[in-house]
C-alpha positions as CSV (number, residue, x, y, z in Angstrom):
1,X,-72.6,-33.5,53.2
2,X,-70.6,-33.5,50.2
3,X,-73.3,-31.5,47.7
4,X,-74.0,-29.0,50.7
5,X,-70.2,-28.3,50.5
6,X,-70.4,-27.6,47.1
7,X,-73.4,-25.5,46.8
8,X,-71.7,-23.3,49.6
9,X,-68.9,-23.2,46.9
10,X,-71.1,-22.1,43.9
11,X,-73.1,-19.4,46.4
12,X,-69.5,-17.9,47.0
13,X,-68.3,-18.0,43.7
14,X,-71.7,-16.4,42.7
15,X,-71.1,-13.9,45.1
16,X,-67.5,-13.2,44.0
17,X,-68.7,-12.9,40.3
18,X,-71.4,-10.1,41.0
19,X,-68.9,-7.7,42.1
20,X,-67.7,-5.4,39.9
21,X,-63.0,-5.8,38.5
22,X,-61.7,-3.3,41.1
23,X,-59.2,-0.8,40.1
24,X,-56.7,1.6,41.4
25,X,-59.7,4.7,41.6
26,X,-62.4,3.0,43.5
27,X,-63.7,4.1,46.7
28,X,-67.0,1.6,46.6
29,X,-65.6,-1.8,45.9
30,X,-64.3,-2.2,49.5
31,X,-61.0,-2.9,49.2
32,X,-59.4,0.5,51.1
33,X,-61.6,2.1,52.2
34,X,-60.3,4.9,50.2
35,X,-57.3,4.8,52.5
36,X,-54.5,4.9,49.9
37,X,-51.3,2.8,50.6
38,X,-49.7,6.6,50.9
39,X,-51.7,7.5,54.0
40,X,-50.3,4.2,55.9
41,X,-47.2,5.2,54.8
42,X,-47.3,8.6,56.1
43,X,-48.8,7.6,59.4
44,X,-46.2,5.0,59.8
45,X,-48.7,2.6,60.5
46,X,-46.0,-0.4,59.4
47,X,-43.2,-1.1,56.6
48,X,-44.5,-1.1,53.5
49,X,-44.3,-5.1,53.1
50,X,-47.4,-5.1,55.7
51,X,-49.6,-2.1,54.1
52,X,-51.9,-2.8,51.7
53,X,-51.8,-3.9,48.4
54,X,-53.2,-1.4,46.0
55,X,-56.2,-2.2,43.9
56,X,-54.4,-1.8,40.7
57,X,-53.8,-3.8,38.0
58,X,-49.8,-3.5,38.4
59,X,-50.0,-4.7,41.6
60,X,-52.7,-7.1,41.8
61,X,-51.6,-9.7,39.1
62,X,-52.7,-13.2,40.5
63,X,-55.5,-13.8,37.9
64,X,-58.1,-17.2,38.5
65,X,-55.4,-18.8,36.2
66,X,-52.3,-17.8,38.1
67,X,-54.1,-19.2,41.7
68,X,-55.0,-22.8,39.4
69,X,-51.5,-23.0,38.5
70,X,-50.2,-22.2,41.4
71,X,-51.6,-24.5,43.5
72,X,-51.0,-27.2,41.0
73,X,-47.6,-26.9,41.6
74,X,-47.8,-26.3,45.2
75,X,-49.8,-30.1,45.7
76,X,-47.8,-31.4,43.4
77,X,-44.5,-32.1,45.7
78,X,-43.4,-34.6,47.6
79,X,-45.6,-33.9,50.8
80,X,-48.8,-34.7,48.6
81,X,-47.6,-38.1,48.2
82,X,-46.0,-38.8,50.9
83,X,-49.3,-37.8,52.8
84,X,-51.2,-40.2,50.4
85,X,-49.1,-43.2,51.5
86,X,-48.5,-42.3,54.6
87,X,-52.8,-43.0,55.1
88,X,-52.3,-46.4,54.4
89,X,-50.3,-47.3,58.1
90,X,-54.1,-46.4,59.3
91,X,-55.5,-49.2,57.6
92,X,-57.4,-47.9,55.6
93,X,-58.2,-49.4,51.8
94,X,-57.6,-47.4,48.4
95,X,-61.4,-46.3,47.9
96,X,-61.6,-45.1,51.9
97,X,-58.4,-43.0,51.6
98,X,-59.2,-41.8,48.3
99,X,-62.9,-40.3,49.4
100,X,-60.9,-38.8,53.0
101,X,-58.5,-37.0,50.2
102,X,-61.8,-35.7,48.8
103,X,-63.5,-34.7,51.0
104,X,-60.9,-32.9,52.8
105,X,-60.1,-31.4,49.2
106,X,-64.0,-30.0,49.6
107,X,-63.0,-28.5,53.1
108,X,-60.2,-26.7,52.1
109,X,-61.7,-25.0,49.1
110,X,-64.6,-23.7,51.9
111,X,-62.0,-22.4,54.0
112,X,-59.8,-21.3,52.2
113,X,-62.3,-19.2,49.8
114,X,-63.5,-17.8,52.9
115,X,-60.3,-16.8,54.9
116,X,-58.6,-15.0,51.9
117,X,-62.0,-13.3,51.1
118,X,-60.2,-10.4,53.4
119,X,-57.1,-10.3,51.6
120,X,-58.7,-9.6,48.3
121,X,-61.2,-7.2,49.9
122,X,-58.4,-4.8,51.7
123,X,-55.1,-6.2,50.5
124,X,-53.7,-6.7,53.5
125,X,-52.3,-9.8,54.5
126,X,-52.3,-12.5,57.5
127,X,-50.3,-10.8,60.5
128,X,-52.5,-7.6,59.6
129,X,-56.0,-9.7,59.5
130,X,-55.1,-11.2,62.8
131,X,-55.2,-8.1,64.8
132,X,-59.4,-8.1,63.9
133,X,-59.4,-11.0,66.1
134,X,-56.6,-11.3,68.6
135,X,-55.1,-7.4,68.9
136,X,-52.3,-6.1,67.9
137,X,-50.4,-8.1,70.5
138,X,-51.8,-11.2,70.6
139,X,-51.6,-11.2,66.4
140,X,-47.9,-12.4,67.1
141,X,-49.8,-15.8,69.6
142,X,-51.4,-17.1,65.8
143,X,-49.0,-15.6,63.1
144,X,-45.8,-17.1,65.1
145,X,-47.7,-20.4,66.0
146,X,-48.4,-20.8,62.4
147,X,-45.1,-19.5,61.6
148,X,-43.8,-22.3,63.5
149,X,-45.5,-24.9,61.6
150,X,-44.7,-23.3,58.1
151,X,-41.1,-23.7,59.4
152,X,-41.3,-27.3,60.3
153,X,-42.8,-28.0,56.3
154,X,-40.0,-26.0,54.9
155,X,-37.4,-28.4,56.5
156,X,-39.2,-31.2,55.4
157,X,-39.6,-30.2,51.9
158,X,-35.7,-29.2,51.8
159,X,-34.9,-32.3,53.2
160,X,-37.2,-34.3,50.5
161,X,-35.1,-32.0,47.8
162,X,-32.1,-32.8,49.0
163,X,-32.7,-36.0,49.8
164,X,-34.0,-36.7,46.1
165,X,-30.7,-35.0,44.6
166,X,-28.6,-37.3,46.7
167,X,-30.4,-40.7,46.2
168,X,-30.0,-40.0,42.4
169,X,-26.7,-39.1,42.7
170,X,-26.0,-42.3,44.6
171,X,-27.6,-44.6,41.4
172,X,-24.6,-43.2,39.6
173,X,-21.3,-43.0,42.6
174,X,-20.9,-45.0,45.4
175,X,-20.8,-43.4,48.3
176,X,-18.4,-44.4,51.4
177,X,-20.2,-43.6,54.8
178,X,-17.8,-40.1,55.4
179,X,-18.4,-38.9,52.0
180,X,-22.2,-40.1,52.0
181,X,-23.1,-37.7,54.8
182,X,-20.5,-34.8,53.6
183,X,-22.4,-35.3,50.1
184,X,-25.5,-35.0,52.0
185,X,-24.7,-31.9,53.8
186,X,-23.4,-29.9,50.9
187,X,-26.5,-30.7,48.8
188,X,-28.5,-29.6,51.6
189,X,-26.4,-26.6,52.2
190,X,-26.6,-25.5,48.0
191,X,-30.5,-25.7,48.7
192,X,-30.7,-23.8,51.0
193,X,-28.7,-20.6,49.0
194,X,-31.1,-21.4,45.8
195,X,-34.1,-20.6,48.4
196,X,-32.1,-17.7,49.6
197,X,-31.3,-16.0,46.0
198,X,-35.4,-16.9,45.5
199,X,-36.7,-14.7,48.7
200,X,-34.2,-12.0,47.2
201,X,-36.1,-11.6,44.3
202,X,-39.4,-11.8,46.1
203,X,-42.8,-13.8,45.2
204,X,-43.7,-11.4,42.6
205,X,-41.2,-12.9,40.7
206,X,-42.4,-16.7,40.9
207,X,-45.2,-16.2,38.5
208,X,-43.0,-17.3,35.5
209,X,-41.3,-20.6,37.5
210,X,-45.3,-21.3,38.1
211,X,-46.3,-21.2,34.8
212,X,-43.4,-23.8,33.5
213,X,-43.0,-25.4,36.4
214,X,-47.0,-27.2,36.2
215,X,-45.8,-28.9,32.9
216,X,-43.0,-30.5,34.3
217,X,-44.6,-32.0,37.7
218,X,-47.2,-33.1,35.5
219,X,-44.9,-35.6,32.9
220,X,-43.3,-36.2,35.8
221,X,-46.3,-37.8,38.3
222,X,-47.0,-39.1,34.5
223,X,-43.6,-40.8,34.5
224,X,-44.2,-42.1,38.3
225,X,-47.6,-43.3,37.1
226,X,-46.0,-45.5,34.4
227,X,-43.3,-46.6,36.4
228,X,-46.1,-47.8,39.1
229,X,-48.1,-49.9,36.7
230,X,-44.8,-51.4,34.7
231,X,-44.0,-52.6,38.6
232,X,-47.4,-53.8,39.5
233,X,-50.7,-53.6,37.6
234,X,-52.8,-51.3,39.6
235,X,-55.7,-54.1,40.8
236,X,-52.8,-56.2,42.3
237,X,-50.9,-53.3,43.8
238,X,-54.2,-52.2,45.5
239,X,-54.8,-55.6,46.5
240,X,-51.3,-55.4,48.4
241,X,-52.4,-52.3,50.5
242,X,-56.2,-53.8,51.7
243,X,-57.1,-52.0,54.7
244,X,-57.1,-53.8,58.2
245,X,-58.2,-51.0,60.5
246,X,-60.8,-52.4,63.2
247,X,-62.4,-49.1,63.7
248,X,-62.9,-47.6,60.2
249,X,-64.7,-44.6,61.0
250,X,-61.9,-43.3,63.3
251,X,-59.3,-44.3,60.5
252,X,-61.7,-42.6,57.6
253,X,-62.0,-38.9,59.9
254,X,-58.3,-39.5,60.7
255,X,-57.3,-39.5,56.7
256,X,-59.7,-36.6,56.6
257,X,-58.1,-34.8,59.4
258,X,-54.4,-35.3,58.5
259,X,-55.5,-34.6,54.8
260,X,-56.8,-31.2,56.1
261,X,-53.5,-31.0,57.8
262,X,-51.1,-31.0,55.1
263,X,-52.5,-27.9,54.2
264,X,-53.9,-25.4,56.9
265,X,-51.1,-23.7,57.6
266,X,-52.0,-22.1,54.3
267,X,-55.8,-21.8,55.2
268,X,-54.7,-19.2,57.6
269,X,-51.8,-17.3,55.8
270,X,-53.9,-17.5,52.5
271,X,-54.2,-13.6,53.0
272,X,-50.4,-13.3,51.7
273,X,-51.6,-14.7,48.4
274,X,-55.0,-13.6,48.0
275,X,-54.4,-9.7,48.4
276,X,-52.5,-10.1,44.9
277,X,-55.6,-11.4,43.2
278,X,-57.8,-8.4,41.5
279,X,-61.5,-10.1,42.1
280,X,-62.9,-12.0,44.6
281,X,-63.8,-14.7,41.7
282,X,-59.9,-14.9,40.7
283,X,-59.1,-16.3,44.2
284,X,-62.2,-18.5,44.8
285,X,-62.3,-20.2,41.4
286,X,-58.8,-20.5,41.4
287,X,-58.7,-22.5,44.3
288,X,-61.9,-24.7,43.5
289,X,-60.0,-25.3,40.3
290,X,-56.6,-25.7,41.2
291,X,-56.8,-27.5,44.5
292,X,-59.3,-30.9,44.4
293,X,-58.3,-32.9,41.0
294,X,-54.6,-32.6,41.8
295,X,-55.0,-33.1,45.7
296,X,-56.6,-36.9,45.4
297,X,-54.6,-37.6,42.3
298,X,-51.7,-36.8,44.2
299,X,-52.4,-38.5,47.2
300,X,-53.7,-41.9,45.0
301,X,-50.3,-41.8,43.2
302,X,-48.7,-42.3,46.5
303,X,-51.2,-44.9,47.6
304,X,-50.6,-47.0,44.5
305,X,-46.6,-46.9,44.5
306,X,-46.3,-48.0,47.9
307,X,-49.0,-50.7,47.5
308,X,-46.7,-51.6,44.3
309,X,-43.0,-51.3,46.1
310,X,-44.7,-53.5,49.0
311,X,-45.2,-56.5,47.0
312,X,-42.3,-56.0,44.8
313,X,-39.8,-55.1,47.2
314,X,-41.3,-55.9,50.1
315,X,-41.3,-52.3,51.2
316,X,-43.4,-49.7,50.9
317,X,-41.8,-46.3,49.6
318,X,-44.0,-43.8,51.1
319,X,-41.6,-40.8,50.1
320,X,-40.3,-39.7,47.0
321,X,-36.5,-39.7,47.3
322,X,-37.2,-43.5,47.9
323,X,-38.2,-44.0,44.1
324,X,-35.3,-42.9,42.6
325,X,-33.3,-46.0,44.2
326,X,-35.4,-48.3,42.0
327,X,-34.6,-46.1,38.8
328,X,-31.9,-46.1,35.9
329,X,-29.6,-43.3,37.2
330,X,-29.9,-40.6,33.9
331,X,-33.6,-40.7,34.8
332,X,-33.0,-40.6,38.5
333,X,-31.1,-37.3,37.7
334,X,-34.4,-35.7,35.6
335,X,-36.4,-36.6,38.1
336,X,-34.4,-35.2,41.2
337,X,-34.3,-32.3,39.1
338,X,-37.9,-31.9,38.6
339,X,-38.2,-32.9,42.2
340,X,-36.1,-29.8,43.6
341,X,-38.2,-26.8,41.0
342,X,-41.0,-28.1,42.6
343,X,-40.0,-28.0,46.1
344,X,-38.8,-24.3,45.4
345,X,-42.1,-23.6,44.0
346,X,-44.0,-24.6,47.0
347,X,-41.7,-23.6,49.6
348,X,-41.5,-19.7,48.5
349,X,-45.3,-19.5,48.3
350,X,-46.4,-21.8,51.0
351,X,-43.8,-22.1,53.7
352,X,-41.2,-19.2,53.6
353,X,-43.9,-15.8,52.7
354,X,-45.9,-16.8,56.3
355,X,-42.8,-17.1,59.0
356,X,-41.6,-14.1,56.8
357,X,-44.7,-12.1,57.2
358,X,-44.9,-13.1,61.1
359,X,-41.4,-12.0,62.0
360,X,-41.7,-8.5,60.3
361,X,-44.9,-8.0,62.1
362,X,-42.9,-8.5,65.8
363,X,-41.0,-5.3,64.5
364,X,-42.2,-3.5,61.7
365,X,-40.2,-0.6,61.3
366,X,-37.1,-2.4,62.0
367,X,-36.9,-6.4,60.4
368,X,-36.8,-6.6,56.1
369,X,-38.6,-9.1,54.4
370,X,-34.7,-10.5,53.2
371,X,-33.6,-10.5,56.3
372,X,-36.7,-12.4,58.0
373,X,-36.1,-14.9,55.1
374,X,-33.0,-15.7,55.7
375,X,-33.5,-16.0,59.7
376,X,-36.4,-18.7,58.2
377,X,-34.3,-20.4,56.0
378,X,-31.8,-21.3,59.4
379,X,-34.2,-22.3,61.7
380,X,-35.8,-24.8,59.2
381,X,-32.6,-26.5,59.5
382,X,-32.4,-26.6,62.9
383,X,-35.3,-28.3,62.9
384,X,-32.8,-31.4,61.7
385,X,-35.4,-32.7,59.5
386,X,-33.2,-36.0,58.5
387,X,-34.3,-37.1,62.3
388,X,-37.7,-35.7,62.4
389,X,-39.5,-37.2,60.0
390,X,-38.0,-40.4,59.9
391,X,-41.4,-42.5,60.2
392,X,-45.0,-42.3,58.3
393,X,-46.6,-43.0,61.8
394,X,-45.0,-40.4,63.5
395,X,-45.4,-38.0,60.3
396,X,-49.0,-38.2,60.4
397,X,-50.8,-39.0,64.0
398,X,-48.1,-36.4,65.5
399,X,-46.9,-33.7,63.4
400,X,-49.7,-33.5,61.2
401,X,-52.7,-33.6,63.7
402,X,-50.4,-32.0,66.3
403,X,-50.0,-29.0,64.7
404,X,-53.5,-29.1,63.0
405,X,-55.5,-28.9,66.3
406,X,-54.1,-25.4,66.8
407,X,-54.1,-24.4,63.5
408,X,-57.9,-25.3,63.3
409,X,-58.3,-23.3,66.5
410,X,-57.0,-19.9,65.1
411,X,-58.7,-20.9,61.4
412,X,-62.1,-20.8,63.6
413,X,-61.9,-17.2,65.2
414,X,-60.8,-15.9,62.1
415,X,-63.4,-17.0,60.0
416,X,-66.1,-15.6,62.3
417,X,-64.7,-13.1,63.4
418,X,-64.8,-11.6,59.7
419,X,-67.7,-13.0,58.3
420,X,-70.1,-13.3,61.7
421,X,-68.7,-10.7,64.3
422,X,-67.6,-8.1,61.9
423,X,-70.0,-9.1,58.2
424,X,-67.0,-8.5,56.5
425,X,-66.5,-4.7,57.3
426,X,-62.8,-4.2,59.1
427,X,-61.7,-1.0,60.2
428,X,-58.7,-0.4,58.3
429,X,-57.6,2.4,60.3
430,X,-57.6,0.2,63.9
431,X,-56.1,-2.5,62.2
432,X,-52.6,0.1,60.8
433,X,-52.5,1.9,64.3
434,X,-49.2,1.5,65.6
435,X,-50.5,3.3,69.1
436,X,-52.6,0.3,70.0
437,X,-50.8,-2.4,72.0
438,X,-53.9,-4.9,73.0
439,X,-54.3,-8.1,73.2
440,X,-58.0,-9.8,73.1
441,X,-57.9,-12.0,75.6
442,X,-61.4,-13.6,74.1
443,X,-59.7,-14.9,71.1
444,X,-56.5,-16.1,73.3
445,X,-59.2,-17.8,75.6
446,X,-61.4,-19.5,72.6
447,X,-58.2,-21.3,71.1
448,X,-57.5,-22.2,74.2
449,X,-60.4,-23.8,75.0
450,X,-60.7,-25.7,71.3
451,X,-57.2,-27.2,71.9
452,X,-57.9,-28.2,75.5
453,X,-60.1,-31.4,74.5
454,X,-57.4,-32.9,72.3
455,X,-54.3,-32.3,74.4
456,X,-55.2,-36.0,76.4
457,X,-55.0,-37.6,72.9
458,X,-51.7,-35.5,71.5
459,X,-50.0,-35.8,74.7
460,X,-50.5,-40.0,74.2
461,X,-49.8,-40.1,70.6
462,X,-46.4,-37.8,71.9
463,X,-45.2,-40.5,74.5
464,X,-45.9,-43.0,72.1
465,X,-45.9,-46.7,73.1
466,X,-43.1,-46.8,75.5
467,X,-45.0,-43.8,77.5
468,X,-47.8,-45.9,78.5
469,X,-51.3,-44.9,78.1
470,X,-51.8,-41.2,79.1
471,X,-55.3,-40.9,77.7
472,X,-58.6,-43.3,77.3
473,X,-59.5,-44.6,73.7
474,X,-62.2,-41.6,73.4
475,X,-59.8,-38.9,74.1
476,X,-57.7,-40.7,71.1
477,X,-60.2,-40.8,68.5
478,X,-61.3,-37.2,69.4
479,X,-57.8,-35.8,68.2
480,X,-56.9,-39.1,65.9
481,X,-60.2,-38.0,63.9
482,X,-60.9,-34.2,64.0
483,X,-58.0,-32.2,65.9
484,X,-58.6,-29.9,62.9
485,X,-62.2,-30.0,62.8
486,X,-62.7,-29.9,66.4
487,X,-60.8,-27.1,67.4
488,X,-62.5,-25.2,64.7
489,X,-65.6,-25.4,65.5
490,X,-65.1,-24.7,69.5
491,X,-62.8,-22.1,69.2
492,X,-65.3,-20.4,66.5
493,X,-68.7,-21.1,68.2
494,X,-67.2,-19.9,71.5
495,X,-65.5,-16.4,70.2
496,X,-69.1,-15.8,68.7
497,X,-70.4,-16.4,72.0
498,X,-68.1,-14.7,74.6
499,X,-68.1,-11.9,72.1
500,X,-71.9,-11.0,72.0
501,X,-72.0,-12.0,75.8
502,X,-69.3,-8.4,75.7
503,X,-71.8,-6.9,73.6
504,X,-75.3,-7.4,76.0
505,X,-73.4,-7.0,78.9
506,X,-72.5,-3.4,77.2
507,X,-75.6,-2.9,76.1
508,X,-77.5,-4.0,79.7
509,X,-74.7,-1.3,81.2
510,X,-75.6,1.6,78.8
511,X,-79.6,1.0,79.5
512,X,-78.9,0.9,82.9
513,X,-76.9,4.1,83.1
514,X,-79.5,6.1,80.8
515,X,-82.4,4.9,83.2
516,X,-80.0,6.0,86.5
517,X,-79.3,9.8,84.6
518,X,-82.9,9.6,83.5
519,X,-83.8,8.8,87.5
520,X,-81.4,11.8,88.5
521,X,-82.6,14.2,86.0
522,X,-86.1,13.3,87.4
523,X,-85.2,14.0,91.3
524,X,-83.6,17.5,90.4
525,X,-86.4,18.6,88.8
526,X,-88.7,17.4,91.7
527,X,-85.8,19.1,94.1
C-alpha cells in the first residue's frame, strides 16, 4: 500500500513538473482563466483578500523551498510531540506507532498535493474552492466547521506557549498559588497581542521568521534529543513504553487516524497557502519534502521522552511545557523561547489564516482580514484551553478523531468534486458571483452520510466511562480506527454518485422531451 502511495506521488509531481512557470501574461496555463484580479474587482464579486491571487512573480512567492521550510517549522511544535506520546496510552510499541506516523505522513502528502492543486491552478483560496462543491451558501457549513477546529488548535498551541514560558519561569521564582495563576494569565494575555501585531502584518510577511525559525526548532528537538538519551538510553526508555494493546490492528489504524488528524484541518484550507506558490511542482514537492522526515521524527521524539520520564520519574511527560520542569532554569528560558517562535510560526499559517478566511467569506464586503483575526484570536481563548486538554486520552480518541470524522467528510467531496466531477476545470466566473445564493444540498447530504456511521462510536468515546456504553465494540473501532479515513471515502464515493445520478436523470429528461417535441412535430404535420 505504501509504494502504491508513493508512485501516486511521483505521477503528480511528474505531472506538476511538465507544466510550463506561469506568469502574470498567460492565458493557457489555467490559472485565471484570463479573468484578471481587476475584473473581480470591478464586478464586486468579493474583497480583495478572497479574489485571486495573480500569476505573478510579486505575488506568488512560495517557492518548493519556502513550502519545505514551512512545514518544517509548522510540525515542529509542541502538537507534533505531544501527538507522538500521546499514541502510546493506545498501547501500542515504538516500531507500531512509528510506522502509523508514516504512513499517515504518506496520506497527507496525497491529500494534500491534491487539494491545493486548485489553489495553485486559480489562486483562489478555501472558502472560494468550497462553493464548487457545497454553493455559495453551504461554503460557510465546511469553511466554519473547519474554522471551528482551527480555532480549537490555536488555543492549544497558545496554551502550550504560554504554558512553556511559565514553567520556565517557575525553575527560576517560586510562585504562590494567587501569583501562579495571575503569572499565568498575563503570559497568556502578552501571547495573545504578539499573534495580534503578527495578523497585522499579514502572512506575506512570515517568510523571513520561516526561514530562521527551522534552524532554531531543529538544535532545539536536537537539545531534547540529548537530554532524552542523558536520562535514559534509548533501548531502555523504549523498553519502558512496550505496547499492551489486546487488539493491535485497531490501536495501529487508530495511531494512523489521529496521526492524520493533527493535520487535516490544513488538508482542507491548504488552498490559502498553495495559491502563493508559482508551479504546481513548488507546492507538491514542497510538501513531499517538508512534511514525512520531520512528521515521524517528531512524533518518535515524543515517544522516546515519555518512555524515558516514565522510568525516571515515574511519569510520562507527553507535552512540552512538562520538560522544562526537569531542566536547569537558563536553559529552560532558551527553550521556552524557542518554544513560543515556533508556536507563532504555526499558528499564523496553520490555525489563524483558515477561521480568518471563513469569517470574511460570511460577509465579504463588510468583515477585514484584521478584524476577523482578532475576533479568532478571542474565541480561541474562550475555548479555556488550560481545561480542555488536560488529558492524552481525551486529546486523542475525542478531539482528535472527533473533529477528524468531519473534516475527512468535507476533504472527500472536495477532492472529487475537482478532480472527478469537474477534471479539474472550475468556472471562475460562478464561483466570484455575488448574485448566487445556493446551497448544494448533495454535498450537505454526502457529509452527512460519511459522519453518520461514526457518531455511535464518538457519542461513546464523548460520555466516556461514567456514561455507560452507548455503542457496541464495532461501532468503536469504526471511528477509534478510520473516522478520517472513513468519512472520506463515503462522503466522496457518494457525491460522485448522487451527482451523475443528477446528470442521467437530466440527460433521460432532455431525450425524453426531444422524442415528445419530435412526436408533436410529427402529428402537426400529419394534422
Amino acid at each position: 500500500f505504501g509504494s502504491r502511495l508513493f508512485f501516486v506521488i511521483k505521477k503528480l509531481l511528474e505531472q506538476a513538473s511538465t507544466m510550463a512557470p506561469s506568469d502574470s501574461n498567460s492565458e493557457s496555463d489555467g490559472h485565471l482563466e484570463a479573468l484578471s484580479p481587476v475584473s473581480f474587482h470591478s464586478l464586486s464579486y468579493g474583497t480583495e483578500d478572497l479574489e485571486p491571487t495573480p500569476a505573478d512573480s510579486k505575488h506568488r512567492t512560495w517557492t518548493w523551498q519556502v513550502f519545505a521550510r514551512a512545514w518544517t517549522s509548522m510540525i515542529m511544535n509542541p502538537a507534533s510531540l505531544s501527538s507522538g506520546a500521546a499514541l502510546l496510552s493506545l498501547g501500542l510499541d515504538v516500531q507500531t506507532a512509528v510506522a502509523a506516523k508514516a504512513l499517515a505522513s504518506l496520506l497527507l502528502i496525497l491529500a494534500l498535493a491534491l487539494n491545493g492543486w486548485a489553489g495553485t491552478k486559480y489562486g483562489i483560496p478555501f472558502p472560494v474552492l468550497a462553493r464548487s462543491a457545497f454553493g455559495r451558501r453551504g461554503a460557510h457549513f465546511c469553511t466554519l466547521t473547519r474554522g471551528a477546529v482551527a480555532i480549537f488548535w490555536l488555543s492549544f498551541q497558545m496554551w502550550q506557549g504560554s504554558l512553556g514560558i511559565f514553567v520556565a519561569l517557575q525553575r527560576c521564582i517560586s510562585f504562590e498559588l494567587g501569583a501562579e495563576i495571575g503569572t499565568k494569565a498575563a503570559i497568556y494575555a502578552a501571547f495573545l497581542l504578539l499573534h495580534g501585531v503578527l495578523v497585522s502584518l499579514g502572512p506575506a510577511h512570515l517568510k523571513g521568521l520561516v526561514k530562521y525559525t527551522m534552524p532554531a526548532l531543529f538544535l532545539g528537538l536536537l537539545g531534547i534529543l540529548f537530554w532524552a538519551q542523558r536520562l535514559m538510553p534509548l533501548a531502555k526508555a523504549l523498553k519502558a513504553v512496550e505496547g499492551d494493546s489486546s487488539e493491535r490492528l485497531t490501536a495501529f489504524f487508530t495511531g494512523v487516524n489521529t496521526s492524520i488528524a493533527t493535520w487535516s484541518t490544513l488538508v482542507l484550507n491548504v488552498c490559502d497557502l498553495s495559491r502563493f506558490s508559482p508551479r504546481q511542482k513548488d507546492q507538491v514537492l514542497g510538501q513531499a519534502i517538508g512534511l514525512p522526515l520531520p512528521f515521524v521524527f517528531t512524533g518518535f521524539v515524543g515517544i522516546w521522552v515519555a518512555g524515558a520520564t516514565q522510568a525516571t520519574f515515574g511519569v510520562a511527560a507527553w507535552q512540552v511545557p512538562q520538560y522544562f520542569a526537569y531542566w536547569p532554569p537558563a536553559v529552560s528560558l532558551l527553550a521556552s523561547a524557542v518554544l513560543a517562535v515556533s508556536i507563532l510560526v504555526v499558528n499564523v499559517l496553520a490555525n489563524i489564516l483558515s477561521p480568518i478566511n471563513d469569517l470574511m467569506n460570511l460577509a465579504p464586503r463588510r468583515f477585514t482580514f484584521r478584524c476577523c483575526g482578532y475576533v479568532t484570536l478571542l474565541l480561541a481563548t474562550a475555548v479555556c484551553p488550560w481545561w480542555t486538554f488536560s488529558d492524552e486520552s481525551t486529546f486523542l480518541l475525542t478531539f482528535l478523531s472527533g473533529y477528524a470524522m468531519v473534516t475527512g467528510a468535507i476533504a472527500g467531496v472536495l477532492v472529487t468534486d475537482f478532480w472527478i466531477l469537474h477534471r479539474q476545470e472550475l468556472d471562475m466566473k460562478n464561483l466570484y458571483n455575488a448574485t448566487k445564493k445556493d446551497v448544494k444540498w448533495r454535498a450537505m447530504l454526502a457529509v452527512a452520510l460519511g459522519v453518520a456511521p461514526l457518531m455511535p462510536g464518538f457519542l461513546h468515546e464523548l460520555a466516556g466511562s461514567g456514561g455507560g456504553r452507548l455503542a457496541g465494540p464495532a461501532w468503536e473501532r469504526i471511528y477509534k480506527g478510520g473516522s478520517f479515513l472513513i468519512a472520506f471515502g463515503i462522503s466522496g464515493t457518494v457525491h460522485v454518485v448522487l451527482r451523475w445520478t443528477e446528470l442521467c436523470a437530466s440527460s433521460s429528461n432532455q431525450e425524453s422531451n426531444v422524442q415528445e417535441a419530435e412526436s408533436d412535430s410529427n402529428s402537426t404535420v400529419s394534422a
